[in-house]
N, C-alpha and C positions, 0 to 999 in steps of 0.2 A: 517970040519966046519959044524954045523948045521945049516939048511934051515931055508929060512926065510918062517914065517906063518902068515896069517893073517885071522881075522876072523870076520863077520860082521853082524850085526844084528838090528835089528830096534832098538833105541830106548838105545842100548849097544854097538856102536863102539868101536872096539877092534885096538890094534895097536901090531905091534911086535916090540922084542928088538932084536940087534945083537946077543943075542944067541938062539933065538928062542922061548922067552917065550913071553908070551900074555899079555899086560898089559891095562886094561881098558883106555879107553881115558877119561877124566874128561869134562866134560858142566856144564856150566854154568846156572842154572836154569833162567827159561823165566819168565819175568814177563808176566802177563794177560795183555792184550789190554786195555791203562788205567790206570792199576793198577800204584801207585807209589809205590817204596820202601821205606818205614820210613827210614830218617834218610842217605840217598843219596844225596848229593849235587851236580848237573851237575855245571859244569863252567856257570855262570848268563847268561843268554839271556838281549836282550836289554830291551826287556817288563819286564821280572824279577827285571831287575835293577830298571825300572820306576815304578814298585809298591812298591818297597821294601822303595824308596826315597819319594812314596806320601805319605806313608802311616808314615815316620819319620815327613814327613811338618806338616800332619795333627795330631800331637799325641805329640805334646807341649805344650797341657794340662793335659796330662795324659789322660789314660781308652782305650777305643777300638771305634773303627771306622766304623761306617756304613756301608753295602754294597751299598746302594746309596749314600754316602758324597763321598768315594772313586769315583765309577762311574764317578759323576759330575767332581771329581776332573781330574783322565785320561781321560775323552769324551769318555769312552764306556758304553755300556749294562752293567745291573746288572747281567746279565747271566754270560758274561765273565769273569766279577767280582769275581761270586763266584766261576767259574771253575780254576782260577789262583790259591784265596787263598785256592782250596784244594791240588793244586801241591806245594804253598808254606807252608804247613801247616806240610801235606806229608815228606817235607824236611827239617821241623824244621825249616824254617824261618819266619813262624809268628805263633800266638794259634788264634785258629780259629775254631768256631761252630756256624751251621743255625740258623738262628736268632738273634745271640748275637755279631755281628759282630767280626773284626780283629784287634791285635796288634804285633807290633813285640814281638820277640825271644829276647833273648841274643844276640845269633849268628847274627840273623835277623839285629837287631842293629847297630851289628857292620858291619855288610854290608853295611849297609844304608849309615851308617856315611862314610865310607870308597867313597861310591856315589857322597856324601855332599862334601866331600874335593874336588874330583876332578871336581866337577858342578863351585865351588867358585873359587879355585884356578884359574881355567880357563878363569871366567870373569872378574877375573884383570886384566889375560896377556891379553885379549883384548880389557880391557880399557886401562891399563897403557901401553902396550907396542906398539901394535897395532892402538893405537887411538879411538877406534870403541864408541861409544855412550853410555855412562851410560843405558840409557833407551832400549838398544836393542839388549844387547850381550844376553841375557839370551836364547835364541832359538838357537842360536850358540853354544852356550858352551852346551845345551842340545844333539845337533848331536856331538859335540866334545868329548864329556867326554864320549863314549861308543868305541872310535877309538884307544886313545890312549896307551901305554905301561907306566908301573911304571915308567920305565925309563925317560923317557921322560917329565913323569908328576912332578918328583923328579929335574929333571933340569929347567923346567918352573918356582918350588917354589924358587928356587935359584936366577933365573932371576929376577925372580918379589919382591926380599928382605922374603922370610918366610912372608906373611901379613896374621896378626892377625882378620881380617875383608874382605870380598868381596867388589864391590864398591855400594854395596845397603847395607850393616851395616852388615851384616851374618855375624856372629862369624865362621871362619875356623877351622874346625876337627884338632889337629895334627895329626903327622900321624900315631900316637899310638889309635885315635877317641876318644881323648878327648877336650871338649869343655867347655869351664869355665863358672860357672852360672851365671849371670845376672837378675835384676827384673828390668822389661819393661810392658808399658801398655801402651792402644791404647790413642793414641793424644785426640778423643772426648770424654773420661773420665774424663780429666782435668776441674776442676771450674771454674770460673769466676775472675781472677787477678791471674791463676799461671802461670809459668813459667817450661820450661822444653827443654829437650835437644835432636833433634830425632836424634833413635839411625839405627832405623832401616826400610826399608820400604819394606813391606810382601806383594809385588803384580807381577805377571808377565805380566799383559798388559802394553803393549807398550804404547799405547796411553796415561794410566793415571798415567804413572811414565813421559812419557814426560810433562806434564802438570806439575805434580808435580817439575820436573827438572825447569822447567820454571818459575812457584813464590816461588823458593827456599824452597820448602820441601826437605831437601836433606841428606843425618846424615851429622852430625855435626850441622847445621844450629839452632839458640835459636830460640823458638817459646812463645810469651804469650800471655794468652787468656784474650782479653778486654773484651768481653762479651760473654756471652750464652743465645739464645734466643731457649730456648729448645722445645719452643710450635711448633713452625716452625721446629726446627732441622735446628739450624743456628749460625753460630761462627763468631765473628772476632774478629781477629788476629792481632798478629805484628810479621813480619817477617821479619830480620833484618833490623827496624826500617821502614819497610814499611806495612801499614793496606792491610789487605783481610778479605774480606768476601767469606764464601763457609760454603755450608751444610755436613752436616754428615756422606752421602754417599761420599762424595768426600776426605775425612781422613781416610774411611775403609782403615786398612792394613797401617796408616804409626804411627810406635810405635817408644815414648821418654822413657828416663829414669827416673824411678819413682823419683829415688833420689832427685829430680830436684822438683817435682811437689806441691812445698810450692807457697804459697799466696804471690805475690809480695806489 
């Protein structure tokens, strides 16, 4: 039987075979300190997930995204900002260049979407199943929807009937991350005698969705507008047959459907 050999050297570890011959050992080349590799997707990090999702909220207009709207949007530095989107840029999950801010990918996208399902789907099961308060599951389902398995998340939508909507109006991804179009427009758009239907309410403070919960801005709810005193930036309202008055700032983020927004 021939010896076993081995042979060693910086930079070229050698291994031997049962008959004795020498066969290189293969490595993996290093990236630089920093460096990403184009085109390497690691399994998402929680931050990852949370930019990939702000940056879907914010781009339902179309075009690309500030690096300070972002910022403001997660509560960090710009700095941080721009160090992510070159990790996510890097990996093909969003286009991205200084000064002209970020948009998602393709890929990007369907990540996001994939985020979106499971943020939504979660704060049904803990309004509808769990009870928990229209106005305050959203911070919840924020720590939730980074814990879970598909599994699990796939049995939730079973539970809670497949819903077609969150309990703040969000249209629900399927789970192919398709979401059907709709035209919506923000409630202080409306003129003076229309009528309209909200469909959806686009705010995460607690405090002015409980408000909102409270004089029935709610989706579903019909809203029309008896007047517009626009010099002021002042509305009122009829909201299922009860008058309010509130300003402009206080409608930010609750959107009806246009369809709806004829002159009664």
């Amino acid at each position: 039987m021939c010896p076993r050999h081995a042979v060693h050297g910086r930079g070229g570890a050698t291994r031997t075979t049962g008959g004795g011959r020498v066969a290189p050992r293969r490595r993996r080349p290093r990236a630089a300190a920093g460096e990403v590799r184009v085109g390497v997707v690691p399994a998402l990090t929680r931050s990852r997930q949370d930019y990939l999702k702000a940056l879907y909220a914010l781009s339902t207009a179309g075009g690309t995204i500030t690096t300070s709207r972002l910022a403001r949007r997660l509560g960090v530095s710009a700095p941080s900002v721009t160090h992510m989107l070159g990790l996510l840029a890097g990996e093909r999950l969003v286009i991205h260049s200084l000064g002209a801010g970020a948009r998602l990918s393709a890929e990007g996208r369907r990540r996001a979407l994939e985020i979106v399902r499971r943020h939504r789907i979660l704060e049904t099961f803990l309004v509808r199943v769990l009870g928990l308060d229209w106005s305050e599951v959203h911070d919840d389902a924020e720590v939730l929807e980074h814990h879970i398995s598909d599994r699990v998340l796939e049995a939730i939508d079973r539970l809670v009937g497949h819903p077609a909507e969150d309990p703040h109006g969000h249209l629900i991804p399927d789970r192919h991350g398709r979401v059907r179009p709709r035209a919506l427009r923000p409630l202080a758009a409306l003129p003076r005698g229309a009528s309209a239907t909200v469909r959806e309410i686009r705010d995460a403070d607690q405090h002015r969705m409980a408000r909102w919960k409270e004089i029935g801005l709610v989706p579903g709810a019909v809203v029309r507008v008896r007047e517009v005193r626009a010099a002021d930036g002042v509305f009122e309202l009829e909201i299922a047959g009860r008058p309010l008055v509130i300003g402009r700032e206080g409608l930010e983020g609750v959107l009806v459907d246009a369809r709806r927004g004829a002159r009664a």
